[in-house]
C-alpha positions as CSV (number, residue, x, y, z in Angstrom):
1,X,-22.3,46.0,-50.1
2,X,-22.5,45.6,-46.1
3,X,-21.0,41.9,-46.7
4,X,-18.1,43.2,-48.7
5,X,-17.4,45.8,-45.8
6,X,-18.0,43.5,-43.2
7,X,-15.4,40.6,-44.7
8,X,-13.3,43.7,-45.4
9,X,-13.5,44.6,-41.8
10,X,-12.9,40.9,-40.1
11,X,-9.8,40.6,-42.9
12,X,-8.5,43.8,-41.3
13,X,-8.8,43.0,-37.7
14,X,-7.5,39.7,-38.6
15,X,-4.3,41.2,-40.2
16,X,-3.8,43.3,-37.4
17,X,-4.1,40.1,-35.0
18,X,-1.3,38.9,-37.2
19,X,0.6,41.7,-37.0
20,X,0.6,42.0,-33.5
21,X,1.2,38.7,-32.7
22,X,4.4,39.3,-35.0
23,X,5.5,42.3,-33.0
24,X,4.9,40.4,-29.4
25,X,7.1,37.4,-30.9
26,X,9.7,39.3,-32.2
27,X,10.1,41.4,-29.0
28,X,10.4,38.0,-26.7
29,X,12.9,36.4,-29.0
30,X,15.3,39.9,-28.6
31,X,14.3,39.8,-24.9
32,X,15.1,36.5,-24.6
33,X,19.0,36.8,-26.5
34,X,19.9,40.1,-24.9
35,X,18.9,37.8,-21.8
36,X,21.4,34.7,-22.8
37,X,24.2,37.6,-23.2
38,X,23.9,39.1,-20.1
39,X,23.9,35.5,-18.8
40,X,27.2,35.2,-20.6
41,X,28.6,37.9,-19.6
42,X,27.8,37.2,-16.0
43,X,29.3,33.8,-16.1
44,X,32.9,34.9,-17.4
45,X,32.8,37.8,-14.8
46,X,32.5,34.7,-12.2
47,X,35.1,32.9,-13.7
48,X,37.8,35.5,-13.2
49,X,36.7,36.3,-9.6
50,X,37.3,32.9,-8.5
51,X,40.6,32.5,-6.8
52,X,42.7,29.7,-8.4
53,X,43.7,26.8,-6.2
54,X,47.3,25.0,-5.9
55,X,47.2,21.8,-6.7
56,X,50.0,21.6,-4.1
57,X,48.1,22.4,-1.2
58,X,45.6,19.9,-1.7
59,X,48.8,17.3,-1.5
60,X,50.2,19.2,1.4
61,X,47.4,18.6,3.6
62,X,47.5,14.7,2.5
63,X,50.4,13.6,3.8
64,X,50.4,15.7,7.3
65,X,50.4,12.7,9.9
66,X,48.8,13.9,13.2
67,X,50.8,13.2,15.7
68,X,49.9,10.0,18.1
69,X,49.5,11.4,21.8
70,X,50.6,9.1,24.3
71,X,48.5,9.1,27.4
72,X,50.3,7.0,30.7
């Protein structure tokens, strides 16, 4: 009788190991995707904050010639 209770016992603190373990990995996994969306979300909030540059003035600033000072 005290065997049967005592492999009841370890089989019950064994499932609740288990269940636990469950609990903590299941909690990580939504921690870790509500994580990647705010990531996300971040990211496209960047993207429209950055001003957009002219191609243009990137030319522009090309083909300026300095001027040649000549000293006598």
């Amino acid at each position: 009788m005290r065997k049967q209770e005592e492999q009841r016992r370890l089989q019950e603190e064994e499932m609740k190991k288990v269940m636990e373990k469950k609990k903590k990995d299941e909690m990580e996994m939504k921690e870790a995707e509500e994580r990647k969306q705010k990531e996300k979300i971040l990211e496209e909030k960047k993207a429209e904050m950055k001003p957009t540059v002219t191609k243009n003035k990137n030319k522009d600033k090309k083909k300026k010639k300095k001027k040649k000072c000549i000293v006598m």
